[in-house]
TORROVO-295920 format. One line per field, with one value per residue (C-alpha): residue in three letters; residue number from 0; x, y, z. Coordinates in nm, 2 decimals. Layout:
% residues N
resn <- [ALA|...]
resi <- [NUM|...]
c1 <- [X|...]
c2 <- [Y|...]
c3 <- [Z|...]
END
This chain:
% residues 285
resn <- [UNK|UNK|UNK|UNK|UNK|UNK|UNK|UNK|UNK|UNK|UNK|UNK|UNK|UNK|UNK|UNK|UNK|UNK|UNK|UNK|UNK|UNK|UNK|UNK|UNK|UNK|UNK|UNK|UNK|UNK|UNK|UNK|UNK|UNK|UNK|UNK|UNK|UNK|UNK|UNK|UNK|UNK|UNK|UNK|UNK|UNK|UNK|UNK|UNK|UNK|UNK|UNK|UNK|UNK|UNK|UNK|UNK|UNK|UNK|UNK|UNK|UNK|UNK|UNK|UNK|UNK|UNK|UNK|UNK|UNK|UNK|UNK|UNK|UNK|UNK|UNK|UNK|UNK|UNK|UNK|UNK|UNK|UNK|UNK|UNK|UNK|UNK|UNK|UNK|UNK|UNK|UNK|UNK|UNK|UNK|UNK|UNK|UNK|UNK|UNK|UNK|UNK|UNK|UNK|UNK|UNK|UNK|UNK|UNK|UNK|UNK|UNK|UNK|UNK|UNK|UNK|UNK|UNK|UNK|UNK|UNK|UNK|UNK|UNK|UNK|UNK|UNK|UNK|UNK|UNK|UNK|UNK|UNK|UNK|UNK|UNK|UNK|UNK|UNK|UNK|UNK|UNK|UNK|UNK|UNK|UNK|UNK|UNK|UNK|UNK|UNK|UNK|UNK|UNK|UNK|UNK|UNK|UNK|UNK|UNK|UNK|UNK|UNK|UNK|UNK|UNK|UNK|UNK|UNK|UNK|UNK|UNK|UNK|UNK|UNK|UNK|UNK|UNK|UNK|UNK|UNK|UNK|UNK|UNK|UNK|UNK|UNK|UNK|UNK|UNK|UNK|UNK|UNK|UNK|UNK|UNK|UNK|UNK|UNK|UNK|UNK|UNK|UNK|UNK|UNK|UNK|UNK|UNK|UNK|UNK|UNK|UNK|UNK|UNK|UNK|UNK|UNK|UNK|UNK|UNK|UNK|UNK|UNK|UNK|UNK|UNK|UNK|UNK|UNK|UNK|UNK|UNK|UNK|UNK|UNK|UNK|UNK|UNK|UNK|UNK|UNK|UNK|UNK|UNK|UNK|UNK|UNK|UNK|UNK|UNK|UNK|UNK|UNK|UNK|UNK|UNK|UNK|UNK|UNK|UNK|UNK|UNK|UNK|UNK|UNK|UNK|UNK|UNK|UNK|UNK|UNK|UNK|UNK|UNK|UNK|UNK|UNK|UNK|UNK|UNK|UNK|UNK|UNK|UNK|UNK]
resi <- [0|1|2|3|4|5|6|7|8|9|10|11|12|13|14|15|16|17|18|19|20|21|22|23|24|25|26|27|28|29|30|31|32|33|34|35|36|37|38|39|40|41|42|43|44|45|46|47|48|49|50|51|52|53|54|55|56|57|58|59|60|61|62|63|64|65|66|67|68|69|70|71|72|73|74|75|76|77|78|79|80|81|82|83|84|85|86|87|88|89|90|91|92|93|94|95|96|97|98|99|100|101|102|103|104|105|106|107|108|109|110|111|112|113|114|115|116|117|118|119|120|121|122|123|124|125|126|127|128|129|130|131|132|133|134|135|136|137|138|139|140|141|142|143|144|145|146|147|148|149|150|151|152|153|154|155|156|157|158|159|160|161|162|163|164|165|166|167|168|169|170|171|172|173|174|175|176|177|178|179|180|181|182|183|184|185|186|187|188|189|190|191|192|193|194|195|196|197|198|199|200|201|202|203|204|205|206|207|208|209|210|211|212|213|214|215|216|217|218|219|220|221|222|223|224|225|226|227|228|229|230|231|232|233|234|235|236|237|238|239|240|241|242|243|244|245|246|247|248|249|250|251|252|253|254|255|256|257|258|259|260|261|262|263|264|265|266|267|268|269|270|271|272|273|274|275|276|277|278|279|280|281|282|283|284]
c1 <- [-2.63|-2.46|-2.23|-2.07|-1.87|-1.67|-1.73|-1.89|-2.03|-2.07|-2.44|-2.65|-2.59|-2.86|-2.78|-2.40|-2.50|-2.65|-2.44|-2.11|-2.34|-2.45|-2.01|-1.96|-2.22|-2.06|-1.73|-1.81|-2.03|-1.72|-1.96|-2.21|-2.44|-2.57|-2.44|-2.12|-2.02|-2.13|-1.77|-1.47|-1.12|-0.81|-0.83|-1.17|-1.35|-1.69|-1.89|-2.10|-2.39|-2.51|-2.27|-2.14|-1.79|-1.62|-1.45|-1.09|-1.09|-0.74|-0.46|-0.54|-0.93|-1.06|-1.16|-1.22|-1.03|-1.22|-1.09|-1.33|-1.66|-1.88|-1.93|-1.56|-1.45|-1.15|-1.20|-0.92|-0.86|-0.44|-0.16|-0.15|0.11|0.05|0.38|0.29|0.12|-0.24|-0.49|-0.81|-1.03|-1.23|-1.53|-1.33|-0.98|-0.76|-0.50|-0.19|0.08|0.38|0.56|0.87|0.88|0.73|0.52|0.15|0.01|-0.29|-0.42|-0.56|-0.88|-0.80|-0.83|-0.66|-0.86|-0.82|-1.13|-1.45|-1.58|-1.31|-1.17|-0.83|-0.80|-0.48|-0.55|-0.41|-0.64|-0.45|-0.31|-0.24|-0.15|-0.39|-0.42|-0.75|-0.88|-1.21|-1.30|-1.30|-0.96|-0.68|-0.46|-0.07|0.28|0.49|0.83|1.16|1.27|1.00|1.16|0.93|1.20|1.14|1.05|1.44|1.54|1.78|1.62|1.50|1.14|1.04|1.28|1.13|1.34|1.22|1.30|1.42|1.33|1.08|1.31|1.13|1.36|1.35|1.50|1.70|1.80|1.66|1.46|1.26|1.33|1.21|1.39|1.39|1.34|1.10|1.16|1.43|1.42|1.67|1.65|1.33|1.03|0.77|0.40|0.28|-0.05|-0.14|-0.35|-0.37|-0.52|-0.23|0.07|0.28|0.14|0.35|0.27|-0.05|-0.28|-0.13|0.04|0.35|0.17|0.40|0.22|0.18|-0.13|-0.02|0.11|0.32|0.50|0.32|0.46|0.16|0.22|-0.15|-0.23|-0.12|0.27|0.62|0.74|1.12|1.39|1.73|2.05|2.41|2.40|2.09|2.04|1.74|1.74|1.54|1.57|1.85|2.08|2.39|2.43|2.05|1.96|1.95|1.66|1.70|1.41|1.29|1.24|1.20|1.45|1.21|1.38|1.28|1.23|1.21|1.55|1.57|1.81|1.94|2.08|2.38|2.57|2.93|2.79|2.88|2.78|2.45|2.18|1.84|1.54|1.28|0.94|0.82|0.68|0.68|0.81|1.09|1.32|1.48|1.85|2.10|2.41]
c2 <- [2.28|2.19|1.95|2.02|1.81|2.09|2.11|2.43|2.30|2.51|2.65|2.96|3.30|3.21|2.84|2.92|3.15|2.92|2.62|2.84|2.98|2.61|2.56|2.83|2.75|2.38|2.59|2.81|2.50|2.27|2.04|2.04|1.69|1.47|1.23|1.26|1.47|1.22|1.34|1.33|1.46|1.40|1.59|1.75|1.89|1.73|1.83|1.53|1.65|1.31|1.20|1.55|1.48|1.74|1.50|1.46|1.28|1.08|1.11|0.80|0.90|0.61|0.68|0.97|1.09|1.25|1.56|1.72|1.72|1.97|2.08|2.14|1.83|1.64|1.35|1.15|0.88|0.82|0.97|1.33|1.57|1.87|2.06|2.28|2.28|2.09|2.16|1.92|2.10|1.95|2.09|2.15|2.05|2.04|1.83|1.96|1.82|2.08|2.02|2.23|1.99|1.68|1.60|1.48|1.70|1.66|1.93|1.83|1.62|1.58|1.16|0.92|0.62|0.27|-0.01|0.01|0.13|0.36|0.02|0.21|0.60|0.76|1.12|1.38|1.58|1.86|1.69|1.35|1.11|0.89|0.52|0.37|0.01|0.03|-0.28|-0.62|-0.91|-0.81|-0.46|-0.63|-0.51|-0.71|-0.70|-0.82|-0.72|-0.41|-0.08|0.16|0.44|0.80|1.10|1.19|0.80|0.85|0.57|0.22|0.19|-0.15|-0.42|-0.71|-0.94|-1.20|-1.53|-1.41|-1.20|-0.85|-0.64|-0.33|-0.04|0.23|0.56|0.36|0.10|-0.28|-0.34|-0.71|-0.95|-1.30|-1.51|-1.93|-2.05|-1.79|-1.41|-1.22|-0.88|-0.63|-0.44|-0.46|-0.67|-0.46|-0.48|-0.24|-0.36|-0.59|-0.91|-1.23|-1.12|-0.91|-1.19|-1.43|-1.72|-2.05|-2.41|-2.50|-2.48|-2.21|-2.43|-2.17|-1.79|-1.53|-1.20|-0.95|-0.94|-0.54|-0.74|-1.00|-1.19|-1.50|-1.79|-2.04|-2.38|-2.38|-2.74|-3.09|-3.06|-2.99|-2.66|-2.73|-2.45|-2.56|-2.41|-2.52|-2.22|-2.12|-1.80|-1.62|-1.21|-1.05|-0.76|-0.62|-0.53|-0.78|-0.77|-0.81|-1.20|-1.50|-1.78|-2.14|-2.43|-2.68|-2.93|-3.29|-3.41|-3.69|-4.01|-4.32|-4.18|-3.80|-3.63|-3.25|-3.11|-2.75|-2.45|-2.25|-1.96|-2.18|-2.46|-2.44|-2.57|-2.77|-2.91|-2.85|-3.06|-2.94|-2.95|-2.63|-2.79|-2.62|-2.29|-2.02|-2.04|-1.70|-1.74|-1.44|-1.49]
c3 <- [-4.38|-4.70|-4.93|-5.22|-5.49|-5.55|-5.92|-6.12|-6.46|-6.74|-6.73|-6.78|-6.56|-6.25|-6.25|-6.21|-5.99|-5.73|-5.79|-5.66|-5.35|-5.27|-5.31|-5.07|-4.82|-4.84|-4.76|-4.46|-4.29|-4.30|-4.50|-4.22|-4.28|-4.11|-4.41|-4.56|-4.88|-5.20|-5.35|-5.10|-5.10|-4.90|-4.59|-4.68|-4.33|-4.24|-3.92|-3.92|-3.75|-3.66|-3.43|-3.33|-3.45|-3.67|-3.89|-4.17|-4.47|-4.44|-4.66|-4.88|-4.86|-4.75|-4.41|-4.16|-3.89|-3.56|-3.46|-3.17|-3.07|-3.23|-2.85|-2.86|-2.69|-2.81|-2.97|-3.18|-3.36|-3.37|-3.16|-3.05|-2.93|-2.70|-2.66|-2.37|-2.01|-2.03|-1.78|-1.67|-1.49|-1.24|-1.03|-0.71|-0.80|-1.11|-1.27|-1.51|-1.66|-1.64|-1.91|-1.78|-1.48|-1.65|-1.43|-1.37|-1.05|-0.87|-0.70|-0.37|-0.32|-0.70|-0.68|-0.92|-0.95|-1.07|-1.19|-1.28|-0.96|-0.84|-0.69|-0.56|-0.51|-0.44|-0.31|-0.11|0.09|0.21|0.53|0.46|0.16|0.11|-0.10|-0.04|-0.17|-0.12|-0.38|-0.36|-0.36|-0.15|-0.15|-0.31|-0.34|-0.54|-0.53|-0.48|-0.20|0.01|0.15|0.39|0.46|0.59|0.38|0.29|0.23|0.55|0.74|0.72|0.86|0.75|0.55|0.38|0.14|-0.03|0.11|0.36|0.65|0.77|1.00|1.22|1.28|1.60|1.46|1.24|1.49|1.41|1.70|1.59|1.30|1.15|1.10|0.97|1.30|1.47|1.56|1.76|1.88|2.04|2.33|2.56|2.50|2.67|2.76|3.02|3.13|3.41|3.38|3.26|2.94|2.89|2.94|2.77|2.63|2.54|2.41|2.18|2.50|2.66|2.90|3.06|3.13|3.21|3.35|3.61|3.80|3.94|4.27|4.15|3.88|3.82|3.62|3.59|3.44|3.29|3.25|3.45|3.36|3.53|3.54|3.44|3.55|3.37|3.46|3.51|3.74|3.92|4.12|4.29|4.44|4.63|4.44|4.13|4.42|4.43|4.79|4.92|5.01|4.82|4.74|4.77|4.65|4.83|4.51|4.41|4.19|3.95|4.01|4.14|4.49|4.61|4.69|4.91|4.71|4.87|4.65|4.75|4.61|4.57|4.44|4.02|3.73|3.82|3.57|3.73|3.64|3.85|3.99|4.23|4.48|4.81|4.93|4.90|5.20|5.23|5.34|5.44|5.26]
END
């Protein structure tokens, strides 16, 4: 371990001697110290045994420059440049950036994470693609407008524009949208289990349920008001065939005094105002 200034006086045969093999030592050590050389030179080498840091003296020597751990770590202090492929090599799983393809590639189970306590991972383990936020506050995407498509960008998953509406797509078919007003959806509107729990549900008490109990359809007005039916025409059939019999109500019209108003299949453009309450009267047509 040695330092040198680097300057051979003029002296005696044994003293020269050992002032130029205290230079060379200084040489082949790379100015190994755990303090730095007393004289200093632009772009001298120090290992500076102290902090493990093999060390450059800057250009304007005023300063020096870390270059790699002593270990033979990297560590810099200003902008560096690696030309080719570099490799990170993990315990079970690698990273590389290929220059040739410029990219960034994580091996699998090779995890990308983000905060102080591995808040948000993005992995892939070998099946699936996986993002995980696993911290605290919420998991956001912030954009303009959002796209979810499928894996060749042929079709439209999910569509999300700001002010304005989310769309859901079937094989590339919108089947539901928002919109200002409330939803809308195209084609069937499906649930296939039986039960009141498993119904439609309208008003802020529940007041209209629409189910099926596995035996019927039921349409239950839910609380102590009229169930309205309102039509300028009004039909009821047995079943989807066109020719199999008709329904007609018995009902009470809400006026002043109660009215038997009777239903039949000519009778056009009526305004019904209804409240159910007898029985079906089945009628041949």
């Amino acid at each position: 371990m040695a330092t040198h200034d680097y300057v051979i006086a003029n002296q005696s045969g044994a003293a020269f001697r050992t002032d130029l093999n205290n230079a060379l030592a200084a040489i082949v050590s790379n100015n190994s110290n755990s303090s730095e050389p007393s004289t200093k030179y632009a772009y001298q080498w120090w290992a500076d045994t102290s902090a493990s840091i093999f060390k450059i003296r800057n250009s304007s020597n005023d300063g020096w420059i870390n270059l790699f751990t002593l270990a033979g770590g990297i560590d810099v202090d200003a902008a560096s440049n690696f030309n080719e492929d570099v490799t990170f090599t993990g315990a079970s799983a690698n990273i590389v950036f290929d220059k040739s393809s410029n990219e960034l590639l994580f091996a699998d189970n090779a995890k990308c994470s983000f905060g102080n306590n591995g808040d948000l991972v993005i992995r892939h383990n070998g099946t699936h693609s996986i993002i995980e936020d696993v911290g605290t506050g919420n998991l956001q995407l912030r954009c303009a407008d959002f796209r979810v498509t499928n894996a060749d960008n042929s079709e439209t998953l999910i569509k999300a524009d700001t002010d304005g509406g989310v769309e859901l797509y079937f094989n590339n078919g919108k089947k539901f949208q928002t919109i200002s007003s409330g939803n809308e959806f195209f084609g069937q509107l499906k649930n296939e289990s039986d039960g009141t729990a498993n119904g439609i549900y309208l008003g802020a008490s529940n007041d209209l349920q629409l189910y099926h109990d596995s035996n019927s359809i039921i349409a239950n007005s839910n609380n102590s008001v009229n169930l309205i039916l309102q039509s300028d025409n009004f039909t009821f059939r047995a079943n989807s065939a066109t020719t199999e019999k008709f329904f007609i109500f018995l009902v009470v019209w809400k006026q002043t005094k109660e009215k038997q108003l009777e239903v039949s299949q000519k009778k056009k453009r009526m305004l019904l105002l209804l409240q159910v309450m007898a029985h079906l009267v089945q009628v041949l047509i």
